[in-house]
N, C-alpha and C positions, 0 to 999 in steps of 0.2 A: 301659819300664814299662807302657804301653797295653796290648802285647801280653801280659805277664803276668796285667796284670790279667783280660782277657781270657780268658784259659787259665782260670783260675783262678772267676770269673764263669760261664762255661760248666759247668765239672765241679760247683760247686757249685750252680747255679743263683742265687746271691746276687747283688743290686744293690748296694745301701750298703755293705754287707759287705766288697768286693770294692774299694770307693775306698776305705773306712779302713783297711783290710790295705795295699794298697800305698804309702798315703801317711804308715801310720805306722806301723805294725806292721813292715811288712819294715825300713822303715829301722832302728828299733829294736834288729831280729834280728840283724842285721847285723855288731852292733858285739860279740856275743855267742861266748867264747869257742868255739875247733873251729867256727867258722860255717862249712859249708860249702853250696853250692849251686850245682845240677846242671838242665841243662836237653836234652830233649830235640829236637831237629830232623827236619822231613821237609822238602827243601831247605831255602827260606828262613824259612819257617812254624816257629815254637816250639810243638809240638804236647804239651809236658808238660815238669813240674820237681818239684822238691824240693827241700827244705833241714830243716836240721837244724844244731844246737848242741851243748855240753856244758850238760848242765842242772844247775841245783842252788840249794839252798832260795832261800828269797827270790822267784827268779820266780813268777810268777803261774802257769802251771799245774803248775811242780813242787809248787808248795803245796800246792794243791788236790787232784791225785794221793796226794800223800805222806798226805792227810789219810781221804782214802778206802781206805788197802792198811792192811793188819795189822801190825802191829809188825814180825812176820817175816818179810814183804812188803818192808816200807821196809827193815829190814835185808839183803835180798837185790840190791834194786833201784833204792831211790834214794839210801838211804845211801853206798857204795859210787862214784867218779864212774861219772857215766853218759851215754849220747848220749839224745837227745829228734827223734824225727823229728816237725818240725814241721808241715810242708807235704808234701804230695805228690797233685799234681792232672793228670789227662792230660784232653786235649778228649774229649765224646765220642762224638766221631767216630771217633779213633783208639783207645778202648779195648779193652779185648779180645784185642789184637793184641802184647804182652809191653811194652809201652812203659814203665806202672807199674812192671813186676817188673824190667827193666834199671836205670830211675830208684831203684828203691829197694838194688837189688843194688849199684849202684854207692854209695851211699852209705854203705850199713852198711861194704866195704871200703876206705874213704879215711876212716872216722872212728876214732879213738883208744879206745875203751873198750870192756870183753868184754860188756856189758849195752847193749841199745836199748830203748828207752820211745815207745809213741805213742798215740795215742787216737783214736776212730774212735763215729761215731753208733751208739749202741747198735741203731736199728730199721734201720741201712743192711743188706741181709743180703748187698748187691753185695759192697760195701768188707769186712765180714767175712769173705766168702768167699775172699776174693781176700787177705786177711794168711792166712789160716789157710792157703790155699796154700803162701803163701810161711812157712812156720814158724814163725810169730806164734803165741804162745799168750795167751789172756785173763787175764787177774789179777781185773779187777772192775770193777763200775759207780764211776763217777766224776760228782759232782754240782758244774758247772762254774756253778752258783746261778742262779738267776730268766732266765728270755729266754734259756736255753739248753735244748735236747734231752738226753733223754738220754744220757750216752757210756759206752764200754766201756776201758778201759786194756789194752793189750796188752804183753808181753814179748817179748823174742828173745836170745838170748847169742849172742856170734859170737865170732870172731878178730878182737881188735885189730889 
């Protein structure tokens, strides 16, 4: 757990952020149906992960998602079950170098459902650039309320 947190502290720059993620929030994730969670290695060193769930009403950001897309939005994409890529953070040190686009490749192929969902800082134009790569398309701004940044919600449809 250190060293995730660690991972995770670095890609986002966050202090507190980063102890209440892993001492409560991942356990939380955890127990959350399709959890799966992926981490990448340069030998012994965890130099990036991800994870991800089946989302659906009730949680805290499917709500708030479902609350910001258009009727025929939620009917495409979270009505419908859907995966929710949660987390995905590489050190960085190591960015740039395909580690994200494996971590997230590998995950969209081991999860269950033709629809993926994630959300990303609106003003990040790294992180933007870098889903639009990878075949993310934007849906919309998403207001995650008070003491949060802007976000953007992204889409993807894949093969279950």
């Amino acid at each position: 757990m250190p060293e995730l947190r660690e991972v995770h502290r670095s890609a986002l720059g966050a202090g507190a952020l980063s102890d209440e993620w892993a001492a409560t929030r991942l356990p939380a994730h955890a127990g959350r149906r399709d959890f799966i969670f992926l981490v990448a290695r340069k030998g012994d060193e965890i130099v990036g992960f991800g994870y991800g769930y089946t989302g659906s009403a009730g949680q805290w950001w499917t709500d708030r998602v479902e609350r910001s897309l258009t009727a025929a939005q939620r009917a495409e994409w979270t009505e419908p079950p859907h995966y929710e890529i949660v987390e995905l953070h590489v050190r960085p040190a190591q960015q740039r170098r395909g580690v994200g686009s494996a971590l997230l490749a590998q995950l969209l192929t081991r999860q269950p459902h033709d629809r993926v969902l994630l959300s990303t800082q609106a003003g990040s134009r790294k992180a933007r650039g870098f889903y639009a790569k990878n075949g993310w398309a934007e849906l919309g701004s998403v207001d995650f309320g008070a003491g949060y940044p802007p976000y953007i919600v992204l889409g993807k449809r894949v093969a279950p």
